[in-house]
N, C-alpha and C positions, 0 to 999 in steps of 0.2 A: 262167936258161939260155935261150937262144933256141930258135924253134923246131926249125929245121935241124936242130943241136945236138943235139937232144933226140928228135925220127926219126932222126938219125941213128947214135944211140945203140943205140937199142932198136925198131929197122926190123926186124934179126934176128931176133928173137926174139919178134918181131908174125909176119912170115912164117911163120916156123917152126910156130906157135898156130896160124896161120889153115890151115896146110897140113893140121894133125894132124884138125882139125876137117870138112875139108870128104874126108879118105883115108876109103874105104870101109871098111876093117876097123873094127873096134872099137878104143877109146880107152882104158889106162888110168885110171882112174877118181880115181885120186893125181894123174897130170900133166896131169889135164885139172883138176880141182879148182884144181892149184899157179896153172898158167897163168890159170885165171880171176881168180886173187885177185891177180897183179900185173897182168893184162889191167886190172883195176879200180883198182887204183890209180894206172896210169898215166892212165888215162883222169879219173880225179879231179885229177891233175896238168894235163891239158890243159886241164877246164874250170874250172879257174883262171886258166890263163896262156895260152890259145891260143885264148879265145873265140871265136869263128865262125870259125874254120878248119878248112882239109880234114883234118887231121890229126884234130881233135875228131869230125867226121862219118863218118871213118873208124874209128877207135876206138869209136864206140856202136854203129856196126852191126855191126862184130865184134863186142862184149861182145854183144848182142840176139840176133848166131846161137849163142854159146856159151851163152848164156842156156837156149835153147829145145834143145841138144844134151843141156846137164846135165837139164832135166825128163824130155824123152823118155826118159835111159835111166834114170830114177828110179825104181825099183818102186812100182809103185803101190799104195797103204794100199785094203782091202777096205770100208773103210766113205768112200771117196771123195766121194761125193754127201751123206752127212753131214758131214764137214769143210769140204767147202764153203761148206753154209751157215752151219756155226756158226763158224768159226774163218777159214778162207780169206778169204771176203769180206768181212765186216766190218773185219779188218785192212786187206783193198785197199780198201775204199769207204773210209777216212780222207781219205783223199788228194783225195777230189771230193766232199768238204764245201760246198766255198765254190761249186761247178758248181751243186751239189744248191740250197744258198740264192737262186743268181741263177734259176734255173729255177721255184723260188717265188714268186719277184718277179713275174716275167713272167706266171706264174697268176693270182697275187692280186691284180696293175694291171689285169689286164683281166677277172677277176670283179666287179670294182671301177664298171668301164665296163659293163659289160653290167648291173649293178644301176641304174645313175646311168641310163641308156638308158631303160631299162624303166621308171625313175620319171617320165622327160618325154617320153615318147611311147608312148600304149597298143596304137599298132601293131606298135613291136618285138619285144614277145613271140611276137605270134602269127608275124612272120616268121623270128624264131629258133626255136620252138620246134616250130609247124607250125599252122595252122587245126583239124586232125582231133586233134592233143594236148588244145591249151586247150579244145579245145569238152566234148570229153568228161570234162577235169578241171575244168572249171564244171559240169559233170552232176552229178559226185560229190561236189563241194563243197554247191551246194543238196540234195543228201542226207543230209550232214553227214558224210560218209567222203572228205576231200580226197583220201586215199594209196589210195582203192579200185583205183584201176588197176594196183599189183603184187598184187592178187589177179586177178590174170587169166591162164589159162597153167595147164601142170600143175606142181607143183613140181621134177621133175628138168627137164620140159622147158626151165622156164624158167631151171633152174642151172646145165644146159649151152649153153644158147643167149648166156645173159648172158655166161660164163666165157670162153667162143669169143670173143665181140664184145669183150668188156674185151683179152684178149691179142692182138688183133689191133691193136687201136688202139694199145697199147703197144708193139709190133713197127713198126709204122706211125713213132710218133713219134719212134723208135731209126732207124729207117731213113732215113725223110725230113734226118735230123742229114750225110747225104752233100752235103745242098746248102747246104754251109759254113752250118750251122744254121739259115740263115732258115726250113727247112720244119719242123723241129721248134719252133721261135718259136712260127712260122701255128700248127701243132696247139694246142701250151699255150693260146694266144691264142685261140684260136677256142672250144675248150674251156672255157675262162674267162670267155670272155662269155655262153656258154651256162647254165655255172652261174649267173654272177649275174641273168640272163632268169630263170630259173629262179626261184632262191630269191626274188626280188620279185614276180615273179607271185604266189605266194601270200602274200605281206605285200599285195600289193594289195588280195585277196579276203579279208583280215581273219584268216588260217588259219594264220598263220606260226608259231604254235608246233607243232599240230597235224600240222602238214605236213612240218616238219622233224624232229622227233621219230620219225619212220618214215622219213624220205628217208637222215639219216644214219645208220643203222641200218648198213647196206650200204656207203653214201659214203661214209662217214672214209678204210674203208682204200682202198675205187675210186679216188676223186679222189687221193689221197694217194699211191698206188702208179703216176698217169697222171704227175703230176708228175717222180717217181723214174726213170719212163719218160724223158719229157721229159728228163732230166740224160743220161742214158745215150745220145741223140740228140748232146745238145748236147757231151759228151766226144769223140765220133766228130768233129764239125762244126769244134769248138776244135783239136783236134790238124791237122787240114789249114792253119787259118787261123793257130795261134802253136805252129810246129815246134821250138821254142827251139833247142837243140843238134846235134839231128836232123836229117836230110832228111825234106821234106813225105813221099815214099815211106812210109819205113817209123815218122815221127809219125803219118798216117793206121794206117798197120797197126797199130798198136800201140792210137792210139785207138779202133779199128773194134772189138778185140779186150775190150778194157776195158767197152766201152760195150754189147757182145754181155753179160758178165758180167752187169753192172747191170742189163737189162733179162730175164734170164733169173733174176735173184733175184726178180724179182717175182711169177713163174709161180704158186708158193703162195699168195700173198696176194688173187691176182684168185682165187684156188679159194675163199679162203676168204673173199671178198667176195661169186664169185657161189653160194655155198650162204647164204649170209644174207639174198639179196635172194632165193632162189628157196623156202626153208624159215620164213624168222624173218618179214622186211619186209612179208608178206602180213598177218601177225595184226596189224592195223590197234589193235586192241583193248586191248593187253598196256598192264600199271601202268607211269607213267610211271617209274618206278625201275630196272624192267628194262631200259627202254630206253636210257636213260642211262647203266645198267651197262655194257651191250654195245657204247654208241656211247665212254665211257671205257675199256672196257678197250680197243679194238679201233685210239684214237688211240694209247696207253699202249704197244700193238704197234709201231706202225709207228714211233715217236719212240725206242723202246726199241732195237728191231734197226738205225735204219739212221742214227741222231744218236746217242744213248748210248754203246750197244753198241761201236761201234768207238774211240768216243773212250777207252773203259775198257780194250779190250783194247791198243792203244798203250802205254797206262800201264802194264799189266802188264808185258810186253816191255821199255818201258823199265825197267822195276825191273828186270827180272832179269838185264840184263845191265849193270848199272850193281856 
């Protein structure tokens, strides 16, 4: 069928939808249901057969406002803030798998360089990490305590202070994704060569087991949750840059909205990173078993809930309506 043909079939009855939609009274909950589910098939017809046309553009921004009319008048379930995390999200974060991997990438090339750095030049560290850092962690290293500098601080102070600064930078990374991603890039990027400054400095000073053994105590899930961050930027940044079907307008809104999600799932995680760096990371002392425990269970966490977890519950869903 041609396009013409095809609005000009079912123009009426698009009108008709968008009128019910935008009338101040309230909406039967029947004809607004009916209408959404041929609003959606027609729309699966278009983007078939009417690829980048206005007809297609037209069509998803209706389905998008019928979308957000059926949630709002949705009763909302009393345990909402728990379906979110267990159920809701994991189902949407499927979908920016492949975001989440390339935001990896970007971490790991340039943890990669900032190690390669630090092996051929023993200036780098000290201008990544600062003069007043190294000097005080060669203190503690000729003492034989490389990690003594997280015992400094009171323990709350330092678990709300850490918690504050981790969610901040994670809001940061999410936000700067408005300048079509290069700013959340620079973050990962910068972050990344930080760490690998970092973890070489203490391969250089001979402590690299020692030293890492307490650093990722806290790090697995930090680093690992700045990353997650980092995707949550870069979904914001991608939807401006490749609107597929949509208009850039409401591709940004919609990626803004997604990548608010993602970096609001993380808000647990930096808690319960900085209660580890501000209660656990201090005892310098603890058998290496324990630490290894905490630093396994706590990757076992973050690979569980945000790679696993959603790929399993998919599957479920798919069963069940198979």
């Amino acid at each position: 069928m041609r396009e013409a043909a095809f609005v000009k079939q079912n123009k009426e009855k698009w009108i008709a939808f968008e009128t019910a939609l935008n009338f101040n009274g309230t909406i039967d909950p029947d004809e607004l249901a009916n209408g959404y589910i041929q609003l959606t098939n027609d729309l699966a017809y278009a983007q078939t057969y009417y690829e980048k046309s206005k007809t297609l553009l037209y069509l998803n921004a209706l389905a998008s406002q019928a979308h957000q009319k059926i949630y709002k008048n949705k009763k909302e379930n009393k345990n909402r803030v728990i379906n979110f995390w267990k159920t809701e999200f994991p189902f949407f974060f499927k979908q920016y798998h492949r975001t989440l991997g390339i935001a990896f990438l970007v971490f790991a090339i340039a943890t990669a360089i900032g190690s390669i750095s630090a092996l051929n030049d023993t200036t780098f560290i000290r201008l990544i990490l600062g003069d007043a850092y190294v000097n005080e962690t060669l203190n503690n290293i000729a003492e034989g305590d490389p990690a003594a500098i997280y015992k400094g601080g009171s323990e709350i102070g330092t678990f709300l202070g850490i918690t504050i600064n981790n969610i901040r930078v994670a809001f940061l990374a999410f936000a700067w994704g408005a300048f079509f991603s290069i700013g959340t890039v620079y973050i990962l990027f910068s972050n990344g060569i930080m760490l690998g400054a970092f973890i070489t400095f203490f391969y250089t000073q001979g402590v690299f087991f020692e030293a890492n053994k307490q650093i990722w105590l806290h790090g697995t899930i930090e680093i690992s949750v700045i990353v997650i961050a980092g995707c949550a930027g870069l979904i914001m940044g991608n939807s401006f840059l490749f609107p597929k079907t949509f208009s850039r307008r409401v591709s940004f809104m919609k990626g803004a909205k997604d990548g608010l999600k993602v970096v609001v799932s993380t808000i647990p995680f930096f808690v319960i990173a900085g209660f580890i760096e501000g209660f656990i990371t201090r005892y310098t002392q603890m058998p290496n078993w324990l630490a290894f425990l905490i630093i396994g269970g706590s990757l076992f966490l973050i690979v569980y809930y945000y790679v696993l977890y959603p790929i399993l519950i998919h599957k479920k869903n798919e069963q069940q309506l198979t």
